[in-house]
C-alpha positions in Angstrom: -64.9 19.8 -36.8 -68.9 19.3 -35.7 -67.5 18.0 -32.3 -63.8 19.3 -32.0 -65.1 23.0 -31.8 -67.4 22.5 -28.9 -65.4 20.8 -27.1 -62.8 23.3 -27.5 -65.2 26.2 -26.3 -66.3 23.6 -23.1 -63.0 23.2 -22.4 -62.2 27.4 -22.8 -65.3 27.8 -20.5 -64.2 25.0 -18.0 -61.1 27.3 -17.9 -62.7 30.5 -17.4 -64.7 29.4 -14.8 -61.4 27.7 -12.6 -59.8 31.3 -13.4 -62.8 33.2 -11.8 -62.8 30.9 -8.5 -59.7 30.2 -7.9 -56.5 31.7 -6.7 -53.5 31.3 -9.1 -51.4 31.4 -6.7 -52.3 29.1 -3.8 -55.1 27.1 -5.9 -57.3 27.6 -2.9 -60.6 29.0 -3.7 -60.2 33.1 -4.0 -62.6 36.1 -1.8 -65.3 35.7 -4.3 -65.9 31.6 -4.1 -65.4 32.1 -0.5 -68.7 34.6 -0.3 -70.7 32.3 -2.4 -69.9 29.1 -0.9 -70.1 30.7 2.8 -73.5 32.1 2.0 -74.6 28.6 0.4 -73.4 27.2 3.8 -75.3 29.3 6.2 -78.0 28.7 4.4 -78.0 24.9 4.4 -76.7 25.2 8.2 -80.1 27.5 8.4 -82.6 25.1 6.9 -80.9 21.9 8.7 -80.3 23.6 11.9 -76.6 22.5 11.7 -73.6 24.0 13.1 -71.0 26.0 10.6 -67.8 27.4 11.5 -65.0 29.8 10.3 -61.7 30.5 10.9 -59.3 33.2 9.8 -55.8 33.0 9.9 -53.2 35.6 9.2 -49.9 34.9 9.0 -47.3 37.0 11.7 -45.5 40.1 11.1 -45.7 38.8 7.5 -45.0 42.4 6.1 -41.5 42.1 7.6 -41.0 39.0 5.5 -41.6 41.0 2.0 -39.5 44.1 3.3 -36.9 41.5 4.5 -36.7 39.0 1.8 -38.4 40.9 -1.1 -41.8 39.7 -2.7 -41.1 36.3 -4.7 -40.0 34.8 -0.9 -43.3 36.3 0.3 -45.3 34.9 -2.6 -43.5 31.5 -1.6 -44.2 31.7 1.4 -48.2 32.0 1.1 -47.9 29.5 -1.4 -46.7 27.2 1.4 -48.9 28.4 4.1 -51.9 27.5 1.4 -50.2 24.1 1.0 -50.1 23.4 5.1 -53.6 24.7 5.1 -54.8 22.4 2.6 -53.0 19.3 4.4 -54.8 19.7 7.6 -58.3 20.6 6.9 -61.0 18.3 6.3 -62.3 16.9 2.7 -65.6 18.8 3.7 -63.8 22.2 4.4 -63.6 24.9 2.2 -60.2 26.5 2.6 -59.6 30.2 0.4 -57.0 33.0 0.3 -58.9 35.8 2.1 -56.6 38.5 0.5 -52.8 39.5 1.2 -51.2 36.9 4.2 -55.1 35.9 4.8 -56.7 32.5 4.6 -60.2 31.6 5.7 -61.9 27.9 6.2 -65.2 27.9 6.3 -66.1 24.5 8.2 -69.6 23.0 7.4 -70.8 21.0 10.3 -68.4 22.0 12.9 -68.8 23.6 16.2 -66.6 26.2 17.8 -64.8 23.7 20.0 -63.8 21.5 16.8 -62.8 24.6 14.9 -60.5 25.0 17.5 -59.0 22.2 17.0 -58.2 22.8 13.4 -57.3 26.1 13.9 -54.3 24.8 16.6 -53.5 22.0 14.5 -52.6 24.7 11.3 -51.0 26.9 13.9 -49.0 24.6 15.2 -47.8 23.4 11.7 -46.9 26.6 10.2 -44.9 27.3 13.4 -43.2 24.2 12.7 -42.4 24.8 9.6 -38.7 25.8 8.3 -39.5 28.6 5.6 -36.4 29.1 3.0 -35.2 33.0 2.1 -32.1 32.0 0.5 -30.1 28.9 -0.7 -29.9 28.3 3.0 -31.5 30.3 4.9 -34.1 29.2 6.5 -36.7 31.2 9.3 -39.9 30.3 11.3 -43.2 32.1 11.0 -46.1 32.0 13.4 -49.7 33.0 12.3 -52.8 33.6 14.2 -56.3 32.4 13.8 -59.8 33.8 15.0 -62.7 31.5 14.7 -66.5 32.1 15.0 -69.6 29.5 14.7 -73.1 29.6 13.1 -75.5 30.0 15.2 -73.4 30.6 18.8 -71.7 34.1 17.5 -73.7 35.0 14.7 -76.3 33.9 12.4 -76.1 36.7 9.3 -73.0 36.0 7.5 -71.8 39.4 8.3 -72.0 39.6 11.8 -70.0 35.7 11.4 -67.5 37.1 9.8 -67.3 40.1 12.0 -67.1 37.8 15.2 -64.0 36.0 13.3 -62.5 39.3 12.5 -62.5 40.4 15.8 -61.7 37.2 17.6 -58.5 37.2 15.0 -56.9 40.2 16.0 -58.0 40.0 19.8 -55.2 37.0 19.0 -52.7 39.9 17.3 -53.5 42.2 20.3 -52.6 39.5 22.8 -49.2 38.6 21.8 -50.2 37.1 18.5 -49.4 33.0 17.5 -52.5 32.4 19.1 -56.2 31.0 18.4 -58.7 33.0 19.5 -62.5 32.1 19.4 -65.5 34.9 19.9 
């Protein structure tokens, strides 16, 4: 009992903790782990002088898809965008859910041309991808992604992630299934 108990309440706590940073859903990091690990990140990119990028994707017409097929498809389905974005990142990215159809990567070391890159290769994936309605029914989804770099669009973590904000739905306003950077 002198050992069982705390490692019970360590392993409660352990629990807790997973619960309050991560997304039950997609198992990515949730908004709040994002905030704190961005703003650990600009400020090591600060102190270093090293190059940090973002990039925010949002998944196409994705509100059709829960009118359409009803929720639990659209819950599947951000389950498997998580699961594509988690596939093609890097070990050092930090992938989360954003909110909603949103993801955001925040990529430590990484320029805006390499963010690019990662931002087409996810893109290019999910628009591969066969997504399942019904027993066999099967549709395509595109998504678009806006990505902006420490220090080249913004060096407050505000005005970083306004620059992805607005170089995401400059991608929407365009024709969307696009990557756009600011």
């Amino acid at each position: 009992n002198q050992i069982g108990y705390p490692l019970y309440r360590l392993q409660i706590q352990e629990g807790l903790q997973i619960q309050a940073y991560n997304d039950p859903m997609t198992g990515l990091f949730n908004f709040r782990a994002f905030k704190e690990n961005l703003e650990e990140e600009l400020k090591r990119s600060h102190r270093y002088s090293h190059k940090l990028s973002i990039v925010i994707f949002d998944i196409d017409g994705f509100k059709l898809v829960n009118d359409g097929y009803g929720h639990p498809v659209g819950n599947r389905i951000v389950a498997e965008v998580a699961a594509i974005l988690r596939q093609n990142v890097r070990e050092t990215d930090l992938p989360a859910r954003y909110g909603g159809d949103e993801f955001v990567v925040i990529c430590p070391e990484t320029d805006s041309q390499s963010a690019m890159v990662l931002a087409e290769r996810v893109r290019k994936e999910i628009a591969g991808f066969q997504f399942h309605a019904a027993k066999n029914e099967t549709f395509k989804l595109t998504c678009s992604a806006g990505i902006a770099a420490y220090p080249e669009h913004a060096e407050r973590e505000e005005t970083l992630m306004e620059a992805a904000d607005a170089a995401l739905y400059t991608a929407k306003r365009l024709g969307r299934n696009r990557s756009i950077c600011a």
